[in-house]
MARDO-508912 format. One record per residue (C-alpha): residue in three letters; x, y, z. Coordinates in steps of 0.02 Angstrom, whole numbers, padded with zeros to 5 digits, always signed. Example, Ala and Ser with C-alpha at 12.3 -4.5 7.8 and 13.67 -1.06 7.14 Angstrom:
<papas>
ALA+00615-00225+00390SER+00684-00053+00357
</papas>
This chain:
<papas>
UNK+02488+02327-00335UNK+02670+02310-00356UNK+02699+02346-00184UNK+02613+02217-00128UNK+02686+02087-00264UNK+02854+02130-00211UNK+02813+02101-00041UNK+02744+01927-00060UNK+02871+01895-00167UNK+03027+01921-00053UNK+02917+01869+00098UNK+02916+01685+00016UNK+03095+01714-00028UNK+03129+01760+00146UNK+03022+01608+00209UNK+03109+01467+00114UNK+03314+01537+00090UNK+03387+01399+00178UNK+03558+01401+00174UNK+03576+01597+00179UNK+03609+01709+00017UNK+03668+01600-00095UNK+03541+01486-00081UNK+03405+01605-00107UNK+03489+01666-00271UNK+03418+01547-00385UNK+03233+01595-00298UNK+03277+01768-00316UNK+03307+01728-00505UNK+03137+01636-00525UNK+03055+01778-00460UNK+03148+01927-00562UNK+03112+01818-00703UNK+02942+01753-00683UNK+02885+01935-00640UNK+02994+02020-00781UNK+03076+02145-00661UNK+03232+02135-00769UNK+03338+02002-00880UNK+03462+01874-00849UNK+03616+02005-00872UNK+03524+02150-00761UNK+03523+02014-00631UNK+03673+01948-00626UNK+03724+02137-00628UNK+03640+02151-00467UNK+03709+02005-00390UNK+03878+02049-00407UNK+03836+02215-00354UNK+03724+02140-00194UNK+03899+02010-00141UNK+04025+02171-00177UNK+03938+02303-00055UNK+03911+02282+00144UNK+03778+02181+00192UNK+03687+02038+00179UNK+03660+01990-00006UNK+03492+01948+00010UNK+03439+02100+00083UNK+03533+02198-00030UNK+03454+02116-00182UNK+03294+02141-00137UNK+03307+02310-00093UNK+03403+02360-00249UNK+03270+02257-00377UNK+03122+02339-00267UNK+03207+02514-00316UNK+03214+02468-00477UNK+03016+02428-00488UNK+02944+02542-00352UNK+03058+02674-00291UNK+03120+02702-00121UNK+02937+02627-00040UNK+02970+02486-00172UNK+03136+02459-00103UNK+03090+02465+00092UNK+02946+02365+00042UNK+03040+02218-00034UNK+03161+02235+00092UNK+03041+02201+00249UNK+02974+02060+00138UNK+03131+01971+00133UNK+03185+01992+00313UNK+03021+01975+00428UNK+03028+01770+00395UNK+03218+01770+00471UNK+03167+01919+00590UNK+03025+01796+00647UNK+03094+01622+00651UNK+03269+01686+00761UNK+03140+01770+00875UNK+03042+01590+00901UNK+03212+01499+00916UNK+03266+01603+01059UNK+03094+01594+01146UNK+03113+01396+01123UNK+03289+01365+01073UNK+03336+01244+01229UNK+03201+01111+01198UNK+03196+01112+01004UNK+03381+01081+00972UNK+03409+00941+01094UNK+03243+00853+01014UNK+03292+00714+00889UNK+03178+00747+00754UNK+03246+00915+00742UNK+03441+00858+00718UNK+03383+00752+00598UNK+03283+00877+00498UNK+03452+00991+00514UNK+03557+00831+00479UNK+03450+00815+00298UNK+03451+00984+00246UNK+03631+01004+00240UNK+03677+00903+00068UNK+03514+01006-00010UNK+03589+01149+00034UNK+03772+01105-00018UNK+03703+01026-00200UNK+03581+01222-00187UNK+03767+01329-00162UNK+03857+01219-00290UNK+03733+01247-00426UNK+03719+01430-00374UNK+03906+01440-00392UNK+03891+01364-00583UNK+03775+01466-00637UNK+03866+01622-00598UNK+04012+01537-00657UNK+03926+01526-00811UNK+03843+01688-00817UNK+04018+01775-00803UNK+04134+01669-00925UNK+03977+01646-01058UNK+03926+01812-01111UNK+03732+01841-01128UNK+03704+01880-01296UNK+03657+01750-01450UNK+03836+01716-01488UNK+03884+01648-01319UNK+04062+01690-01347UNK+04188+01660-01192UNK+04242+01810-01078UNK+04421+01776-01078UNK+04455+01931-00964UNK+04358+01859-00846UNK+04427+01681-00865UNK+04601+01770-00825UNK+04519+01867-00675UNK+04430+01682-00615UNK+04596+01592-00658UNK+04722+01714-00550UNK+04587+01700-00380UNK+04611+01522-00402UNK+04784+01520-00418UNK+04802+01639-00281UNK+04689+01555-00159UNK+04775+01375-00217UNK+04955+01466-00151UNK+04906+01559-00018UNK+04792+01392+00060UNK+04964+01290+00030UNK+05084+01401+00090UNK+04982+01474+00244UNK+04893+01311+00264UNK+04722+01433+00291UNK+04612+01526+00184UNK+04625+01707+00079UNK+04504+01824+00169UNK+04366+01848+00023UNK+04380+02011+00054UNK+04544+02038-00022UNK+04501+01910-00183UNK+04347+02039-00193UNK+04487+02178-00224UNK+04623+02097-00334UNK+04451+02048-00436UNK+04400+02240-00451UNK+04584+02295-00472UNK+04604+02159-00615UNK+04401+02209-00692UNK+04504+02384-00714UNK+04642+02336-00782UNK+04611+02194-00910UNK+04519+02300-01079UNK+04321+02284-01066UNK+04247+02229-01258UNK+04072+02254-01279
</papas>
């Protein structure tokens, strides 16, 4: 049985993640949640975990929370779930890719789902915000080491933008971030 909810689960996740990974996150959330596959902190946990390794962070998600609930099958399960709607839909665009994006009422569906999916990232990016500064427990005291970490990437990527007039490769803010997580004391 859990097979198969994991399955559906990431399959509708797969079907309606517009706007790649980090629009999917909050569906991924509703259906960790919902299903009581783990808590808000064990999440979070595994989205941090999902952005820091290689690979896409949906895919990585779902195969680490259907580990989690199913073992290895569980995981491969959850993972073909999430993937066979994108697997699926590029395979349909190719086949009819030349007529569908010169027709009208396709650039204007594409047209409209660009602010949803801007006002989907943002909120994504609050939450985590959130999530990280706020720590889960009753109290919600601030994480200050992690205001410092959040406070130096910004400064960095403010300097580095003005100075270099282009962006700092997110791959390089991921390790200052680690460097600084090891580094600044961890309270519990």
């Amino acid at each position: 049985m859990i097979y198969l909810s994991l399955f559906v689960e990431f399959l509708k996740i797969g079907l309606f993640a517009f706007g790649g990974a980090y629009g999917a996150i909050p569906l991924i959330q509703e259906v960790v949640l919902k299903n009581g596959w783990m808590d808000k902190e064990m999440f979070s946990n595994i989205i941090a975990i999902s952005e820091s390794t290689p690979g896409p962070i949906m895919v990585n998600a779902a195969t680490y929370i259907g580990n989690n609930q199913a073992g290895i099958l569980g995981a491969i399960v959850a993972t073909l779930g999430v993937v066979l709607p994108s697997f699926v839909i590029v395979l349909l665009i190719v086949i009819f890719f030349h007529k569908m994006i010169k027709n009208n009422k396709v650039q204007i569906i594409l047209k409209g789902t660009k602010p949803c999916l801007m006002g989907i990232i943002i909120a994504t990016g609050l939450y985590m915000l959130g999530s990280v500064i706020i720590t889960p427990n009753k109290a919600q005291v601030i994480d200050y080491n992690s205001l410092i970490i959040l406070a130096i990437l910004v400064f960095i990527s403010s300097i580095f933008s003005l100075k270099k007039k282009k962006t700092i490769s997110p791959i390089l803010l991921i390790i200052v971030s680690a460097i600084m997580g090891c580094i600044l004391p961890y309270k519990n």
